[in-house]
C-alpha positions as CSV (number, residue, x, y, z in Angstrom):
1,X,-10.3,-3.2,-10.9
2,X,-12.9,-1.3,-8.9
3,X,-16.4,-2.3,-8.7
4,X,-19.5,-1.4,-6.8
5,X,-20.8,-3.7,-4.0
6,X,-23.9,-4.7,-5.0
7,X,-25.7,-6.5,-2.2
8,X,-24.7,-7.8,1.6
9,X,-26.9,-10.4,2.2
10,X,-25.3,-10.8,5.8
11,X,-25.3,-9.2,9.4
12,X,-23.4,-8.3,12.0
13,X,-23.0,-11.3,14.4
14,X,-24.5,-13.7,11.8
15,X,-23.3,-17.1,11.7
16,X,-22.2,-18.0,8.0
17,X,-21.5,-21.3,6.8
18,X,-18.8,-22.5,3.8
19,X,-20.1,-21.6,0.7
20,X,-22.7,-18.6,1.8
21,X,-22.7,-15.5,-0.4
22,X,-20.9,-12.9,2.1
23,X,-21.2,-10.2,-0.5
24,X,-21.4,-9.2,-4.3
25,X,-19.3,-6.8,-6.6
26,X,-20.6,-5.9,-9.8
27,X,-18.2,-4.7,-12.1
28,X,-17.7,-4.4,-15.9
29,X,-21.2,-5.5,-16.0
30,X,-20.6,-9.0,-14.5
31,X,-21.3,-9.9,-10.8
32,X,-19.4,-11.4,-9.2
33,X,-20.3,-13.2,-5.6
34,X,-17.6,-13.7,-2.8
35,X,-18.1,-16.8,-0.4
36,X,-17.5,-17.4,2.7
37,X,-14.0,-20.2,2.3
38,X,-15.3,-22.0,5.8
39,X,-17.5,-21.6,8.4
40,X,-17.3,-18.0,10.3
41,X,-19.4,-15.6,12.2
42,X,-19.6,-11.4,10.7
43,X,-17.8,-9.3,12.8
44,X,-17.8,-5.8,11.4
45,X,-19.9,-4.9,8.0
46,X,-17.9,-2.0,6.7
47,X,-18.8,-1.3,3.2
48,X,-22.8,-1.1,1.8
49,X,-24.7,-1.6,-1.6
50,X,-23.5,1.1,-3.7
51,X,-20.7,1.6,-2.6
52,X,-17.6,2.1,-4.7
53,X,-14.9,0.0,-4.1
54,X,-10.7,-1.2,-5.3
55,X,-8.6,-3.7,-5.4
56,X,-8.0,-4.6,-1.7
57,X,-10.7,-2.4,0.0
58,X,-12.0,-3.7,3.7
59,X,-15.6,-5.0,3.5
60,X,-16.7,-7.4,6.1
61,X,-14.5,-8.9,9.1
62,X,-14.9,-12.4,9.9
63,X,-14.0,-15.0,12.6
């Protein structure tokens, strides 16, 4: 279903712990916030707020 990001709270090269919002999608009129599954530091932020995005689209790397 696509979506549109609707805010990236994090940074590049931020440290993130479990459980920290790494980004939200708003779609259908719901949000819809995606967490970080364990502890991890940004990498690359690839997509912004407003952006459209699908099913499977890139937004952040992690490690």
């Amino acid at each position: 279903m696509p979506g549109m990001i609707s805010s990236v709270p994090v940074k590049l090269g931020q440290s993130v712990k479990k459980g920290d919002t790494l980004f939200t999608i708003e779609a259908m009129k719901m949000e819809l916030a995606i967490k970080a599954d364990q502890d991890c530091v940004v990498q690359e932020v690839l997509m912004s707020a407003g952006k459209q995005v699908r099913n499977m689209d890139l937004v952040l790397t992690l490690s």
